[in-house]
VEXDREN-2710 file (C-alpha; in Angstrom, 1 decimal):
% VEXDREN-2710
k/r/px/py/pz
1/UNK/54.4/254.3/22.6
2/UNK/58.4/253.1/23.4
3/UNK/60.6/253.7/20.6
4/UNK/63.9/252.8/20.0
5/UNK/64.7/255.9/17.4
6/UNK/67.5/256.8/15.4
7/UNK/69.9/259.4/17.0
8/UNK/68.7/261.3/13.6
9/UNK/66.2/264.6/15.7
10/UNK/62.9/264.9/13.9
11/UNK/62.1/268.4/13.2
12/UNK/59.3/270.1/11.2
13/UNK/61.8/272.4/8.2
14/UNK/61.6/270.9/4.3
15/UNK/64.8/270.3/2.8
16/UNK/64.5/270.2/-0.9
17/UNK/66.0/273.7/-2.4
18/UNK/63.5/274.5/-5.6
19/UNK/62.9/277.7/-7.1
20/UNK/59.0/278.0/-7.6
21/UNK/56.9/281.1/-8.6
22/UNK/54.7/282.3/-6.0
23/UNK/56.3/281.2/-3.1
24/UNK/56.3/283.2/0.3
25/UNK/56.4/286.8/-0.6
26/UNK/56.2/286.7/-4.5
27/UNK/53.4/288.9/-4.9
28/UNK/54.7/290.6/-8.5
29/UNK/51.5/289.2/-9.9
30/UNK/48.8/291.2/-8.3
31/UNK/47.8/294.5/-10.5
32/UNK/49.0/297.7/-8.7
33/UNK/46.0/299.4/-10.1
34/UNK/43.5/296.9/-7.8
35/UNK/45.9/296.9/-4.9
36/UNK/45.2/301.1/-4.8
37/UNK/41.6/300.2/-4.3
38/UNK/42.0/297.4/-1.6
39/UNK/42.0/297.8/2.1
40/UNK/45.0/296.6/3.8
41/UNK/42.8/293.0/4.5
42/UNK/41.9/292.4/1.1
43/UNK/45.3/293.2/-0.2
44/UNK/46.5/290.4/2.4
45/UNK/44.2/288.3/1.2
46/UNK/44.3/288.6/-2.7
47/UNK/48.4/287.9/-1.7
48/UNK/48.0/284.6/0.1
49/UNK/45.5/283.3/-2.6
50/UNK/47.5/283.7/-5.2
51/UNK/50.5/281.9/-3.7
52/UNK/51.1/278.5/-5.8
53/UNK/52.0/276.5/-2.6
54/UNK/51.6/275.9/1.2
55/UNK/52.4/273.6/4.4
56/UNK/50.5/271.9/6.9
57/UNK/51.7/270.6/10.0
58/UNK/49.6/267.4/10.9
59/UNK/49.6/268.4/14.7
60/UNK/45.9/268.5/17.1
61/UNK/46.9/272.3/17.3
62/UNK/46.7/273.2/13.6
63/UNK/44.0/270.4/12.6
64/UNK/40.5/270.5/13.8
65/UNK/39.8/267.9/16.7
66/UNK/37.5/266.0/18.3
67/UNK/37.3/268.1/21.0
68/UNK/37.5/271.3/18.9
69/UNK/35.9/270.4/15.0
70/UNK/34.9/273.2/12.6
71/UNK/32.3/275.1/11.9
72/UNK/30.6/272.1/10.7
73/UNK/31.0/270.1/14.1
74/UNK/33.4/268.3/12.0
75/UNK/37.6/266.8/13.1
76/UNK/40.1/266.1/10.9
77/UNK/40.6/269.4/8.2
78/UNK/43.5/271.6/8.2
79/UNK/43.1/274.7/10.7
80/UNK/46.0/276.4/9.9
81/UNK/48.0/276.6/6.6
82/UNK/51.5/278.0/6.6
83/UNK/54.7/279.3/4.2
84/UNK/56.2/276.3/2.6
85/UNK/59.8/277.7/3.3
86/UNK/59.1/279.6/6.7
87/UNK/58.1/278.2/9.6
88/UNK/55.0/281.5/9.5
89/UNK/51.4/280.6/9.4
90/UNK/48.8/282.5/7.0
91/UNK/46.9/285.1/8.8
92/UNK/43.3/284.5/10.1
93/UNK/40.5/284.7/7.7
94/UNK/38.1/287.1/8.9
95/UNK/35.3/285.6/6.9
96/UNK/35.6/282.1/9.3
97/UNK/33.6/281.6/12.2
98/UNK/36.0/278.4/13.6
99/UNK/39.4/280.7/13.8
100/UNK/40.5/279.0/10.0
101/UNK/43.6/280.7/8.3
102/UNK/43.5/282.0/4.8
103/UNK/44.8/279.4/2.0
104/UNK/45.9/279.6/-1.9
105/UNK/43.1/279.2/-3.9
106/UNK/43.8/276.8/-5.7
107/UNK/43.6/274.2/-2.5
108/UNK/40.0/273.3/-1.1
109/UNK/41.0/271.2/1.6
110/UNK/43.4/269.2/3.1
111/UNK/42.1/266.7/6.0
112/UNK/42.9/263.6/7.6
113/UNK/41.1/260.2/8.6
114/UNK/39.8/260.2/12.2
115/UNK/38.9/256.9/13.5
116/UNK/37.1/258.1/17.4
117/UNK/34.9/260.8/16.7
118/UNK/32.5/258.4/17.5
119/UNK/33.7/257.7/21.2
120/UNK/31.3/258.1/23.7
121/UNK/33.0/260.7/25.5
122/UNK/32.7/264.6/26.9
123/UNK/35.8/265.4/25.6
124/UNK/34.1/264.3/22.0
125/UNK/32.4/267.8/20.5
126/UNK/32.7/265.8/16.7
127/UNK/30.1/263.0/17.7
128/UNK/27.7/264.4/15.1
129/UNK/30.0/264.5/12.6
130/UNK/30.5/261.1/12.8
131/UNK/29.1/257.3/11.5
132/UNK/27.9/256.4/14.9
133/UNK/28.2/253.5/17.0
134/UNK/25.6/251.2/15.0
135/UNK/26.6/247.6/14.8
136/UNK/27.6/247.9/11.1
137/UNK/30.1/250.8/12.2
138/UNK/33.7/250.4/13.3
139/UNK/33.8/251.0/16.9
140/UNK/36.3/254.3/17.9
141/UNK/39.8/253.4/18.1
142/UNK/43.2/255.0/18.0
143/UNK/43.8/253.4/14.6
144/UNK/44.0/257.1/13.1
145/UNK/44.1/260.5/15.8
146/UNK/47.1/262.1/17.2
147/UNK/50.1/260.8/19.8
148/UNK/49.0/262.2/23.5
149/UNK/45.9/262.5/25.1
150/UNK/43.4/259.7/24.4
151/UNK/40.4/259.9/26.9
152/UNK/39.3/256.1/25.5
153/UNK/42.8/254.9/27.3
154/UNK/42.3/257.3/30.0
155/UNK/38.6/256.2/30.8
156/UNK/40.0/252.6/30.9
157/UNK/42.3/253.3/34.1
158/UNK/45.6/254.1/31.6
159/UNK/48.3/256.5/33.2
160/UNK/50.7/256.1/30.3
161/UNK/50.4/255.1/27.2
162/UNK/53.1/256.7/25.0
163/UNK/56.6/258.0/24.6
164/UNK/58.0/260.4/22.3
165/UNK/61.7/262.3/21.9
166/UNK/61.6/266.1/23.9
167/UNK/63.8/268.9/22.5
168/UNK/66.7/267.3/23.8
169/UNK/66.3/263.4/22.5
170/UNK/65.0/262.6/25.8
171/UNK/62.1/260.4/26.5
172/UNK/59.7/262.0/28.9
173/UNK/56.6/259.8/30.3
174/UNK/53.4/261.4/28.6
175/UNK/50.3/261.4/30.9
176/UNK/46.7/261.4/29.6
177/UNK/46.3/265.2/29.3
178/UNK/49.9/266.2/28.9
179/UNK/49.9/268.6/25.7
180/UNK/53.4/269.9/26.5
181/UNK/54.5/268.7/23.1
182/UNK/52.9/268.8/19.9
183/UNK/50.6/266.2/19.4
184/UNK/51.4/264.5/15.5
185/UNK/49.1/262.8/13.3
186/UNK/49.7/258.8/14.1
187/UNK/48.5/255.7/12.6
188/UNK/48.9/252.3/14.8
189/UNK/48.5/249.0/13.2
190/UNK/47.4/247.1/16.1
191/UNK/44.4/249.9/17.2
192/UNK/43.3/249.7/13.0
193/UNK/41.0/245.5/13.5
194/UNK/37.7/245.9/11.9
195/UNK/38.7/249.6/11.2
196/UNK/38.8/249.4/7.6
197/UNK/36.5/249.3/4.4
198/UNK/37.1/245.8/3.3
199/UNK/34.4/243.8/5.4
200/UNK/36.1/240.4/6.0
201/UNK/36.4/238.2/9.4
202/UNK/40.1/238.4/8.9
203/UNK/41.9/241.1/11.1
204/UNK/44.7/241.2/8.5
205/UNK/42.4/242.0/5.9
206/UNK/39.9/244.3/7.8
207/UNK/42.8/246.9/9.4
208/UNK/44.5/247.3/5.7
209/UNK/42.8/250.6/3.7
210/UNK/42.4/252.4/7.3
211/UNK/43.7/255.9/7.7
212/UNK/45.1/258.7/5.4
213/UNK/45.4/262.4/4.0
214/UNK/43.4/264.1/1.6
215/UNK/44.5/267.0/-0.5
216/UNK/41.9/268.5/-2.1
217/UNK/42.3/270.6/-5.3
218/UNK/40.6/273.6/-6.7
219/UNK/41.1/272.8/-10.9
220/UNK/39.7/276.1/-11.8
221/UNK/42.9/278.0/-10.3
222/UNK/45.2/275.7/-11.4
223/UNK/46.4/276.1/-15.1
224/UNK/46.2/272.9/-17.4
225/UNK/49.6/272.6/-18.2
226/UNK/50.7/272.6/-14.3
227/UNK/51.4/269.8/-12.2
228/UNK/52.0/269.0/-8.6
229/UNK/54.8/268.2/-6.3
230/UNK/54.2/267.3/-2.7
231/UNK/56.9/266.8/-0.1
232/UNK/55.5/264.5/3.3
233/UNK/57.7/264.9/6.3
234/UNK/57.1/260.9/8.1
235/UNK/58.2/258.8/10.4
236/UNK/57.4/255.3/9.2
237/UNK/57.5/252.4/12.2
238/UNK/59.2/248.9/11.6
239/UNK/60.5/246.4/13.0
240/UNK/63.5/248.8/14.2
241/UNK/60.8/250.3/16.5
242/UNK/59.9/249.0/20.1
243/UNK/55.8/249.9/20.6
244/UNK/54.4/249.1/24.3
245/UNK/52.1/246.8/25.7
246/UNK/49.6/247.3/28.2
247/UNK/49.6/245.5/31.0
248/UNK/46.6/243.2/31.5
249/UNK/46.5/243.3/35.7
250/UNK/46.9/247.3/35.5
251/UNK/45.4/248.1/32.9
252/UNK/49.0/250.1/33.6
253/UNK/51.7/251.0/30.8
254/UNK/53.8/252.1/33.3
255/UNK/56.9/249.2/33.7
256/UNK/54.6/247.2/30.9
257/UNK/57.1/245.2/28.3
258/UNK/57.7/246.2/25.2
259/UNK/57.3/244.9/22.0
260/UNK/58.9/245.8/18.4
261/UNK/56.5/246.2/15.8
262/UNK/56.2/242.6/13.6
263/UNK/57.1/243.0/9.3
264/UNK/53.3/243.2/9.2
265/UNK/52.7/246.6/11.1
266/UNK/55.6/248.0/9.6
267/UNK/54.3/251.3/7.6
268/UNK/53.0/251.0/4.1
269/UNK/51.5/254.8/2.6
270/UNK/50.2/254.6/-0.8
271/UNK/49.6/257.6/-3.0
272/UNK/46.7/258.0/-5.1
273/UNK/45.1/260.5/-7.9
274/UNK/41.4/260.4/-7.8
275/UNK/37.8/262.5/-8.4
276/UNK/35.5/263.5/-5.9
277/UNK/34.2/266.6/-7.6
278/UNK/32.9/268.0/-4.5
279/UNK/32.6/271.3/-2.8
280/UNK/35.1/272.7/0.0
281/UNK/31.8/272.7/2.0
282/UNK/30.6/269.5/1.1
283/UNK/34.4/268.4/1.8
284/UNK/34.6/269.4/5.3
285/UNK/31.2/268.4/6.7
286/UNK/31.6/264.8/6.0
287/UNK/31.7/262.6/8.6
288/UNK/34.3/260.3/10.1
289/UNK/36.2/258.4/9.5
290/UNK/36.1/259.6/5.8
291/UNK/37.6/256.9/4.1
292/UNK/34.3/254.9/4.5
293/UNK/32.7/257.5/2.3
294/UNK/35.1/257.4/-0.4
295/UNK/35.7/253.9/-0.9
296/UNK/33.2/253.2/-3.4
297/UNK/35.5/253.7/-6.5
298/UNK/32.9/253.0/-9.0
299/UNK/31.6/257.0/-7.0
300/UNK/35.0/258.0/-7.2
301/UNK/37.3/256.5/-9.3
302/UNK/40.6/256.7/-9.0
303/UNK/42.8/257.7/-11.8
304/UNK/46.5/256.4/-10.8
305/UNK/46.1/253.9/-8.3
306/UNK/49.1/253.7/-6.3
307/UNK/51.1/256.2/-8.4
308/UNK/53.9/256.1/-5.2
309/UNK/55.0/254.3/-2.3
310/UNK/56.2/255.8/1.0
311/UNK/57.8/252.8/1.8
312/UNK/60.1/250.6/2.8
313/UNK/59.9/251.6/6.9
314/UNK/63.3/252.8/7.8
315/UNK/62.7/253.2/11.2
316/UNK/63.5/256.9/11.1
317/UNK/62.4/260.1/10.1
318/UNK/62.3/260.6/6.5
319/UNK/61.2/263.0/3.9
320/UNK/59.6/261.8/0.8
321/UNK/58.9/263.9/-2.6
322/UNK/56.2/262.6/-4.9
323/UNK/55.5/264.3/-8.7
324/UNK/52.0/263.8/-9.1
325/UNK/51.0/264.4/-13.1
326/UNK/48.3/266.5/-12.9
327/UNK/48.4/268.2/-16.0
328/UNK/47.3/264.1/-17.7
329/UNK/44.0/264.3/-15.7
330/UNK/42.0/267.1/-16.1
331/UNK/38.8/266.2/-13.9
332/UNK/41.6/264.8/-10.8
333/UNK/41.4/267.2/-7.9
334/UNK/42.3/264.9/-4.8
335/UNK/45.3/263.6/-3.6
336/UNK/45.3/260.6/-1.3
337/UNK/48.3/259.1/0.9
338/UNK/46.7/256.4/2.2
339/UNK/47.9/254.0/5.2
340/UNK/47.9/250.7/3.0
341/UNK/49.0/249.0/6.4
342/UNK/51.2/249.0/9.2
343/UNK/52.3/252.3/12.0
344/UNK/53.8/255.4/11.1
345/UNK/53.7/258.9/12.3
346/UNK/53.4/262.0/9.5
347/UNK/54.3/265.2/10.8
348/UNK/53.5/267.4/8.0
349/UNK/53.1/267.7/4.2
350/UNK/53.8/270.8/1.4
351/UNK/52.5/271.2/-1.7
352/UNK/54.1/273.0/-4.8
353/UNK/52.2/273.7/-7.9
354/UNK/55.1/273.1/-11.2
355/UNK/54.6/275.1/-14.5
356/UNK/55.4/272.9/-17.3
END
């Protein structure tokens, strides 16, 4: 993709300055008495679970791909969680057979929607783990993956298909294959026709609802009176951003022209509070894309619809902070930001618990 970006550098370090118990290296809680009779691992581990917050990076190295799913033969959960305040992941969990990091435990999950784990490809490892490629299913698409390689494009006779800034605001040609740079979770409008739940002939209406993060919440560690504050690093498209074309002789992006994106691909993320009531098992081994599953509301209803708006598009790279009242809904354990509509790239996402 060709963008015209702001001279503003996108990098991956939260901004907000906040105080919050349990942060990276606030261990004062664990007994000293238990710590005696721990091994080294299980004091390492009692410490990272009863930190109150964490950071993902929404990158193809830190979630679980297509080409490398979990232990369930499943893309799109988090790999790798990290300090909220220091770029430092968590160490390994030795109890994981896919290479997982510990977490806090008061977090099940955190995923994202993949929209071609169902391609018919060798690079695909998560084909199992998917809907399929029945009639009634959307076909694979690059509606919801990440920003580099895309073996669908590259199977088609592509050479090119994206740009992105390096290290030094330059804008190097990416090549199918090229992982020199990190490869961020990205939603495109125009790849999301017939990828969404609502089953209508129009393609305005059947891209909307496609794409998204879930954050999923274990209520037994959290305390009643806490809530939630979450902080989403994103780079919402608009019409201040040029996207390319492919070229129809070539099949070629290479000297194609390029297009800004219209007002209606311009990036619209919802947030939502809702129930799914599930297990971190039953969580991770469902398949893609998952937002088909959890459509049904009257299954899993939501309990504040559209509680914020990452919106308007600026263009740019922005970060976003959105108190989420969780201490009003007991039985609530997921968080949704939800592609409504349009392109946008999210690059990662913290979450602090907040004692009342």
């Amino acid at each position: 993709m060709i963008l015209k970006l702001n001279p503003l550098i996108l990098t991956f370090h939260l901004s907000i300055l906040i105080l919050i118990s349990g942060c990276a290296g606030d261990f004062s809680q664990i007994d000293g008495d238990a710590e005696t009779e721990q091994t080294s691992e299980q004091k390492i581990t009692a410490q990272i679970s009863s930190l109150s917050s964490f950071r993902v990076n929404l990158t193809s190295t830190d979630i679980f791909s297509v080409n490398n799913p979990n232990a369930y033969g499943c893309a799109g959960d988090v790999k790798r969680y990290k300090y909220p305040l220091e770029d430092t992941y968590f160490p390994e969990d030795s109890n994981s057979t896919d290479g997982s990091t510990l977490k806090p435990s008061f977090v099940k999950n955190v995923s994202v929607d993949i929209t071609n784990s169902n391609m018919d490809s060798s690079n695909n490892s998560a084909s199992d783990c998917s809907f399929g490629n029945d009639s009634a299913v959307p076909p694979p698409a690059f509606c919801a993956s990440f920003d580099t390689y895309s073996p669908l494009f590259e199977a088609d006779g592509l050479t090119a298909w994206s740009y992105w800034p390096d290290s030094n605001g330059t804008l190097p040609l990416l090549t199918p294959g090229n992982t020199a740079r990190l490869q961020n979770y990205l939603l495109l409008d125009y790849f999301c026709v017939e990828q969404g739940p609502v089953n209508l002939p129009d393609p305005e209406v059947n891209k909307l609802l496609a794409g998204g993060i879930d954050i999923d919440l274990d209520r037994s560690a959290i305390d009643s009176t806490e809530d939630i504050l979450i902080s989403v690093l994103l780079y919402p498209f608009s019409t201040e951003n040029l996207r390319p074309v492919v070229d129809e002789d070539t099949e070629d992006l290479t000297g194609a022209t390029d297009y800004v994106f219209s007002n209606r691909q311009s990036a619209r993320f919802d947030v939502h509070l809702f129930k799914t009531g599930m297990t971190e098992a039953n969580l991770k081994s469902k398949a893609q894309p998952r937002y088909l599953f959890f459509s049904n509301e009257t299954a899993y209803p939501k309990h504040i619809k559209r509680l914020a708006t990452l919106a308007p598009p600026g263009g740019s790279p922005q970060e976003r902070q959105v108190y989420i009242p969780l201490s009003k809904f007991p039985t609530a354990d997921r968080i949704r930001i939800e592609r409504y509509s349009g392109s946008g790239l999210i690059a990662s996402v913290s979450v602090f618990r907040m004692k009342n």
